[in-house]
Structures are given as structure tokens and as C-alpha cells.
mmCIF file of the C-alpha atoms, coordinates in Angstrom:
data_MODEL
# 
_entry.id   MODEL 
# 
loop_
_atom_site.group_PDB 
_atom_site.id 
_atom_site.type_symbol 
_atom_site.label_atom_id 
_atom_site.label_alt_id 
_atom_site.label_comp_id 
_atom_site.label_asym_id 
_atom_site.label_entity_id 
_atom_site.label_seq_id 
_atom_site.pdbx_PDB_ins_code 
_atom_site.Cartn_x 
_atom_site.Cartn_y 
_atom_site.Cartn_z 
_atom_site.occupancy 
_atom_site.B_iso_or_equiv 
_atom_site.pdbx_formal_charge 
_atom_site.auth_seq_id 
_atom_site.auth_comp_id 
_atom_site.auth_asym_id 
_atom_site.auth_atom_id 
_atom_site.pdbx_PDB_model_num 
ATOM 1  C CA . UNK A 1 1  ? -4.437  10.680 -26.856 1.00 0.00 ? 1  UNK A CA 1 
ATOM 2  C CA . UNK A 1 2  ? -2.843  8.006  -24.638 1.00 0.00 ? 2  UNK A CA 1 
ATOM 3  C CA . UNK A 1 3  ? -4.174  5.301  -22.671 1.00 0.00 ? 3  UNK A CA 1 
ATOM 4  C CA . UNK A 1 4  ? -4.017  5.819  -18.907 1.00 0.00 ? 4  UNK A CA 1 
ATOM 5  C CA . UNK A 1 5  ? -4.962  2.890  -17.133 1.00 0.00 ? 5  UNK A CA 1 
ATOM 6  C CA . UNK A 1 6  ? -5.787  2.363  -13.011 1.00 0.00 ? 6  UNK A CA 1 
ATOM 7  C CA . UNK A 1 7  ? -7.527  0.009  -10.937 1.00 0.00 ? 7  UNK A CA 1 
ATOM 8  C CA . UNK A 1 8  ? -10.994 0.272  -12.699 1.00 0.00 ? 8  UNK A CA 1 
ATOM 9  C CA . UNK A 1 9  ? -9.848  -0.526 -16.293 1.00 0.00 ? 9  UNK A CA 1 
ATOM 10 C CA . UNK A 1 10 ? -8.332  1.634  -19.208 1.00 0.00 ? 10 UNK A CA 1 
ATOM 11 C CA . UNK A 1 11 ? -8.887  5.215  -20.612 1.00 0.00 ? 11 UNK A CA 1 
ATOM 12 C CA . UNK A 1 12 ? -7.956  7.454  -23.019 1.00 0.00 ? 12 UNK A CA 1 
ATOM 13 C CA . UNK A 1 13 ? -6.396  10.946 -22.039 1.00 0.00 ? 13 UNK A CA 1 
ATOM 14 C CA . UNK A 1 14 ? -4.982  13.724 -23.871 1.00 0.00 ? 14 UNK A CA 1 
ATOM 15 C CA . UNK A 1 15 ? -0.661  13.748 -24.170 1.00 0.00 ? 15 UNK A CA 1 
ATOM 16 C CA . UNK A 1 16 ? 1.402   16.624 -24.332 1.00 0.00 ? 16 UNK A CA 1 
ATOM 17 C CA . UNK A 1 17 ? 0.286   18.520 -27.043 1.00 0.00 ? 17 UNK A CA 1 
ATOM 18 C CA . UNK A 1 18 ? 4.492   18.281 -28.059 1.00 0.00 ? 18 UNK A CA 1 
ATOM 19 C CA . UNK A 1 19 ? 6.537   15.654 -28.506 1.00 0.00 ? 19 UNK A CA 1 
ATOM 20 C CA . UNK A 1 20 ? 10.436  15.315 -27.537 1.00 0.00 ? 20 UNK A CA 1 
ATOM 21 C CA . UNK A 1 21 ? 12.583  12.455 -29.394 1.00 0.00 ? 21 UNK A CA 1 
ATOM 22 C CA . UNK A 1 22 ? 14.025  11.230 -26.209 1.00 0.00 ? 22 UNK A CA 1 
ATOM 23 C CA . UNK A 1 23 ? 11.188  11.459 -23.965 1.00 0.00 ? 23 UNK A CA 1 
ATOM 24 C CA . UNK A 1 24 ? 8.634   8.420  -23.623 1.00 0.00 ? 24 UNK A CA 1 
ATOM 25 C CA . UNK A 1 25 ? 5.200   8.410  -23.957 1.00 0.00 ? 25 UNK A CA 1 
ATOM 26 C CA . UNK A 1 26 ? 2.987   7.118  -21.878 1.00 0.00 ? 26 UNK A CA 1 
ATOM 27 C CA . UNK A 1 27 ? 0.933   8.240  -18.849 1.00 0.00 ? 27 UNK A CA 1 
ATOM 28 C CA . UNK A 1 28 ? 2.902   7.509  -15.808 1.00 0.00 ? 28 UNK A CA 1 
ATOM 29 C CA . UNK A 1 29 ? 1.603   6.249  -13.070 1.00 0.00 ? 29 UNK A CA 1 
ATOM 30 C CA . UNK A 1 30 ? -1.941  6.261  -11.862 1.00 0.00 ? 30 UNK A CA 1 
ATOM 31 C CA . UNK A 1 31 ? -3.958  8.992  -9.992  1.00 0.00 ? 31 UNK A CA 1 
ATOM 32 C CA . UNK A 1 32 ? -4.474  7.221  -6.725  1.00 0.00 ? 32 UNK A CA 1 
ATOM 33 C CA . UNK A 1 33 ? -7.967  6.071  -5.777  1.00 0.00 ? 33 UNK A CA 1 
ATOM 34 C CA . UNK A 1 34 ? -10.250 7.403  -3.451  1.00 0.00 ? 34 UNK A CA 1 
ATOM 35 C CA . UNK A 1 35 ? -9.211  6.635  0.316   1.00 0.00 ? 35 UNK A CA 1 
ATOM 36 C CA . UNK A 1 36 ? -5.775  5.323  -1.051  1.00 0.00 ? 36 UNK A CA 1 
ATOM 37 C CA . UNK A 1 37 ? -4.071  7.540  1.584   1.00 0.00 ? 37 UNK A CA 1 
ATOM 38 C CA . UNK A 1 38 ? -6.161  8.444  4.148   1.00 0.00 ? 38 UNK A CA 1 
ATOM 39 C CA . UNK A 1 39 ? -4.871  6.121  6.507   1.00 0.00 ? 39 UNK A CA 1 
ATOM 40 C CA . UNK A 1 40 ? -1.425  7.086  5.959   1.00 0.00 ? 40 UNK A CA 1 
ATOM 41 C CA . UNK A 1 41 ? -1.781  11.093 6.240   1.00 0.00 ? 41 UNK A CA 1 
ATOM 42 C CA . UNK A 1 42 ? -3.888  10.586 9.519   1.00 0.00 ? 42 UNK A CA 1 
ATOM 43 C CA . UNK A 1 43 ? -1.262  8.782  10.760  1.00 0.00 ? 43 UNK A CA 1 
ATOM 44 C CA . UNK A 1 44 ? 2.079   10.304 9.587   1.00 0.00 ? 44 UNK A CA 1 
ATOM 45 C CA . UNK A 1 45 ? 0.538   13.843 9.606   1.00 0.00 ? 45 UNK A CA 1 
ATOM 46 C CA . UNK A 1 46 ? -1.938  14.236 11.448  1.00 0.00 ? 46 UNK A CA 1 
ATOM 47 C CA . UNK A 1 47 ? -0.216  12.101 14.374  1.00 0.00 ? 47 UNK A CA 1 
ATOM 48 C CA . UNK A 1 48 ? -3.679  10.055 15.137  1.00 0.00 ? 48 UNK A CA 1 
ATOM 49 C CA . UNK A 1 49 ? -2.398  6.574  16.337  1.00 0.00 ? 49 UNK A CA 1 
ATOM 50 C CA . UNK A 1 50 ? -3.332  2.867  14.901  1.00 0.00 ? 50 UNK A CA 1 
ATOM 51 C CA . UNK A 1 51 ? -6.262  2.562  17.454  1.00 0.00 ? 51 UNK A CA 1 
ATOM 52 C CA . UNK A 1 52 ? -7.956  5.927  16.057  1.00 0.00 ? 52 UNK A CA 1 
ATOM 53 C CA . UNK A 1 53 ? -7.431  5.169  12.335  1.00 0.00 ? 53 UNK A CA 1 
ATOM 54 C CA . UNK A 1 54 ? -8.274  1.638  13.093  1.00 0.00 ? 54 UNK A CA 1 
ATOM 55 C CA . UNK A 1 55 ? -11.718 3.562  14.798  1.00 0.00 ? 55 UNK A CA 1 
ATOM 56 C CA . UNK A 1 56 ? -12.458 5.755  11.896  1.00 0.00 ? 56 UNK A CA 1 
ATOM 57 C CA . UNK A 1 57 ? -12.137 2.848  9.771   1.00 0.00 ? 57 UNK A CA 1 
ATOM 58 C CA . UNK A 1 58 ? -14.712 0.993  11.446  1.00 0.00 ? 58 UNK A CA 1 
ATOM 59 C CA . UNK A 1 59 ? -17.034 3.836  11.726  1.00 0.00 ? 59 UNK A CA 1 
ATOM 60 C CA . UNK A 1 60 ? -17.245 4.413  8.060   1.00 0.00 ? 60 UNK A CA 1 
ATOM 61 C CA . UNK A 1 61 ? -15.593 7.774  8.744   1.00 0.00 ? 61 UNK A CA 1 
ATOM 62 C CA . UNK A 1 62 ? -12.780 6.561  6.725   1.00 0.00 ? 62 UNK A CA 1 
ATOM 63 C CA . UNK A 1 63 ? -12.394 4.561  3.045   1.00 0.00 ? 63 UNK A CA 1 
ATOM 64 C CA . UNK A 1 64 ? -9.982  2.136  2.532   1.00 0.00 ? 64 UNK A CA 1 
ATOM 65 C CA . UNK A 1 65 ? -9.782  0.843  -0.698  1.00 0.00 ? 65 UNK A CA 1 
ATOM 66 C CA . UNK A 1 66 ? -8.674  -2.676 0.525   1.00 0.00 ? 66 UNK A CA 1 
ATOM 67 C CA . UNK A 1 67 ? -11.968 -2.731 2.624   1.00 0.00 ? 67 UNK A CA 1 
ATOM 68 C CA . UNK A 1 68 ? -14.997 -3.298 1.351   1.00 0.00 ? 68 UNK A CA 1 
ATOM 69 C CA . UNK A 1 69 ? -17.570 0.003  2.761   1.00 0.00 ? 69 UNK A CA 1 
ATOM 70 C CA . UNK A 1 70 ? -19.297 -0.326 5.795   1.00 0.00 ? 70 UNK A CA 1 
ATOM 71 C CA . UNK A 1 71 ? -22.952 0.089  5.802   1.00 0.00 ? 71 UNK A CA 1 
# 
């Protein structure tokens, strides 16, 4: 087991069940939280501009996790 550890605290999670000499341990970095990229893929992706992100946002349609949820 390692400890993984993201914006809500720490955790334990199983390792590789092998282990290499020159390879470090650890859990690398965090598994992103919910709404973390939303913004960003219905931008750069999806080609919606700030205005409609920005609308979605405020409709609750959207999470950001800067934002505190609407409603």
C-alpha cells in the first residue's frame, strides 16, 4: 500500500504488486477532481466560447471546482 493523497486529504492505495531498484515509489500525481476540466474540454474541444462556458457555469450545468455549487 501507498499513500495517495488529493485535495480532500490522504489515502491508502495498493502499489505495484513488483518492485524495481531504480524506480520510485509513490503515487504520482492526483486523479483530478470532479469538474476539474470541464471548462477546458468545452472550450478547447468542443469549440463553445467564454460566454457559453461562462453560461453553463452559471446555470449549474457545469462544476467548477473553484466555485462553490449553485443552488
Amino acid at each position: 500500500m501507498v499513500t495517495a493523497e488529493d485535495g480532500a486529504g490522504s489515502f491508502e492505495v495498493t502499489g505495484l504488486p513488483w518492485r524495481m531498484s531504480a524506480m520510485p515509489t509513490g503515487s504520482g500525481a492526483a486523479a483530478p477532481v470532479l469538474g476539474q476540466h470541464g471548462p477546458v474540454i468545452l472550450a478547447d474541444v468542443l469549440g463553445n466560447g467564454p460566454a457559453q462556458v461562462e453560461e453553463l457555469l452559471g446555470l449549474g450545468a457545469l462544476r467548477h471546482p473553484d466555485r462553490p455549487a449553485s443552488g
